[in-house]
N, C-alpha and C positions, 0 to 999 in steps of 0.2 A: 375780186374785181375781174370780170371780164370784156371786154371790148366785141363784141360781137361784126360781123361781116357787113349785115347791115347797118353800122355805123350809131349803133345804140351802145352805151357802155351799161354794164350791169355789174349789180352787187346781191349776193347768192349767200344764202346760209342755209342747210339741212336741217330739218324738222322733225321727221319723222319716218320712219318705214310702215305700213301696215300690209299683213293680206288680205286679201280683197278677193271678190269674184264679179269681174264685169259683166251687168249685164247684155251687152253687145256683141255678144257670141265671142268675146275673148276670152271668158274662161276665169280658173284660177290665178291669181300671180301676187305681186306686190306693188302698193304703192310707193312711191317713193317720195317723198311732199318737203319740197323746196319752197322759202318764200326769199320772193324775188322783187327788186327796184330794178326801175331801168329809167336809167339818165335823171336821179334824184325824183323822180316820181313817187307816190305812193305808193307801198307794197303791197305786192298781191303773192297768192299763192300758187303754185305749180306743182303738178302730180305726174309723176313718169311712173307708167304701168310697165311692171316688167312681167310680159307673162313665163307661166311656168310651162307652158310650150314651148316660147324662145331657148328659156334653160334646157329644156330636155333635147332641140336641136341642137346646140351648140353641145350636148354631151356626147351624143352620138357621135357626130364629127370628132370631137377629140377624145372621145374615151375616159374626160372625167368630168366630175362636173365643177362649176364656179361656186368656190368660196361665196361667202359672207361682202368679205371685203371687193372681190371680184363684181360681186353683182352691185355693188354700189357703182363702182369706176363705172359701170354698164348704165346706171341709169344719169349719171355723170356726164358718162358722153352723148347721151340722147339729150340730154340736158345744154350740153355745146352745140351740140347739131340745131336745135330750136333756138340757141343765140343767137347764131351765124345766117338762118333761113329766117325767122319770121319776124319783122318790127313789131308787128303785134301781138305778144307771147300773153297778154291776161284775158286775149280771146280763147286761148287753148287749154283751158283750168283741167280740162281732162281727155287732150287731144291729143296729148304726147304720151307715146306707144313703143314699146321695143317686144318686137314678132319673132317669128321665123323669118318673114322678108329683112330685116335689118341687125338682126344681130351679132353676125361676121363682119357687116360692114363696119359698124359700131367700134368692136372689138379688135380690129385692125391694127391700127395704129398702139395700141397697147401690146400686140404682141403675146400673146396666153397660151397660145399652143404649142 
């Protein structure tokens, strides 16, 4: 369960990982396919793209790269961040993204470096 910012409570289980290659000029990377209820609603599913750009910036900077287990907390917290911002999450089935622009920010609070 998570209580979101915008005042939605949600209830989250992981489904699956796949790689993938968007065609949206992001490249390689991973799905990460969550299905999600919000506030006893009917479940829908949600995909946090992690590209393999973001990983190879975030390696550079730290000199190693993110685990297995790493990379999930990563689409986890892209996954909170889209609780917290959008009441309308079954709009965004493949709008939630973690880039080079977001993921230090992301990763922050977790502390990995």
């Amino acid at each position: 369960m998570y209580a979101g910012e915008t005042g939605v409570s949600y209830q989250y289980f992981f489904a699956s990982r796949r790689s993938v290659v968007r065609p949206e000029g992001l490249g390689p990377g991973s799905d990460f396919i969550f299905v999600v209820m919000a506030d006893q609603r009917p479940p829908f599913t949600l995909r946090i793209f992690v590209s393999e750009r973001s990983l190879a910036s975030w390696e550079q900077r730290h000199g190693r790269r993110l685990d297995a287990n790493e990379q999930y907390a990563l689409a986890k917290m892209r996954l909170f961040r889209a609780f917290d911002e959008s009441p309308h999450l079954a709009r965004e089935a493949l709008g939630l993204v973690v880039d080079e622009a977001n993921v230090e920010d992301l990763l922050e609070p977790l502390d990995l470096a």
